[in-house]
N, C-alpha and C positions, 0 to 999 in steps of 0.2 A: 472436449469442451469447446464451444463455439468462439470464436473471437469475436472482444470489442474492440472498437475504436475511440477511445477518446482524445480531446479534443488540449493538449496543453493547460490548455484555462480549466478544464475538467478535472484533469490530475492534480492540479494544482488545487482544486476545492477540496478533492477528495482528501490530498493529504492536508489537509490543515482541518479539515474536520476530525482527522484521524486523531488530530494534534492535542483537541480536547474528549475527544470520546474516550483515549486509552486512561481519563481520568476516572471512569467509570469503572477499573480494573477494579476487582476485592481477589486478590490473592488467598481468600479462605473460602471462595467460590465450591459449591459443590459439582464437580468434574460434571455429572450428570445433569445439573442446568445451565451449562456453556455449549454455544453453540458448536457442534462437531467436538465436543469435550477440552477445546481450546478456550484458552483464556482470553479476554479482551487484549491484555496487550500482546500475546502472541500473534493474535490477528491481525492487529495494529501494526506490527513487528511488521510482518510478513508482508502487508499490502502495503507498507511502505519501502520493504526493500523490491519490492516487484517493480513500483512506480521508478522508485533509485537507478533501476537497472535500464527499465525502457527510457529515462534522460539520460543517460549515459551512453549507451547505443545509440540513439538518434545523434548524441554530441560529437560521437566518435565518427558517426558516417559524414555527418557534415564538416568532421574536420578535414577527410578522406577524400570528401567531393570538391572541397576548395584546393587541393593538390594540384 
């Protein structure tokens, strides 16, 4: 799969849209009309511990590079 780059202020949109889209969750969802059989908040889930991950890594190198 190709790599993005986004941009801080991008991740940052993205997850706070996340913030109210996972309100759209219906847990009696039929599996066969969710996207990849995943649930809204599973996705939600997911692409926010992705984002979680990549600021914590950038956090972690900059604390490394000020050494």
């Amino acid at each position: 799969m190709p790599s993005i780059n986004f941009t801080e202020a991008e991740l940052e949109t993205i997850s706070a849209a996340l913030e109210e889209y996972i309100h759209h969750d219906d847990p009696d969802a039929d599996p066969a009309d969710l996207i990849g059989g995943l649930s809204v908040a599973d996705r939600c889930d997911s692409i926010q511990n992705k984002i979680a991950a990549l600021f914590t890594k950038v956090a972690l190198a900059q604390i490394n590079a000020d050494k």
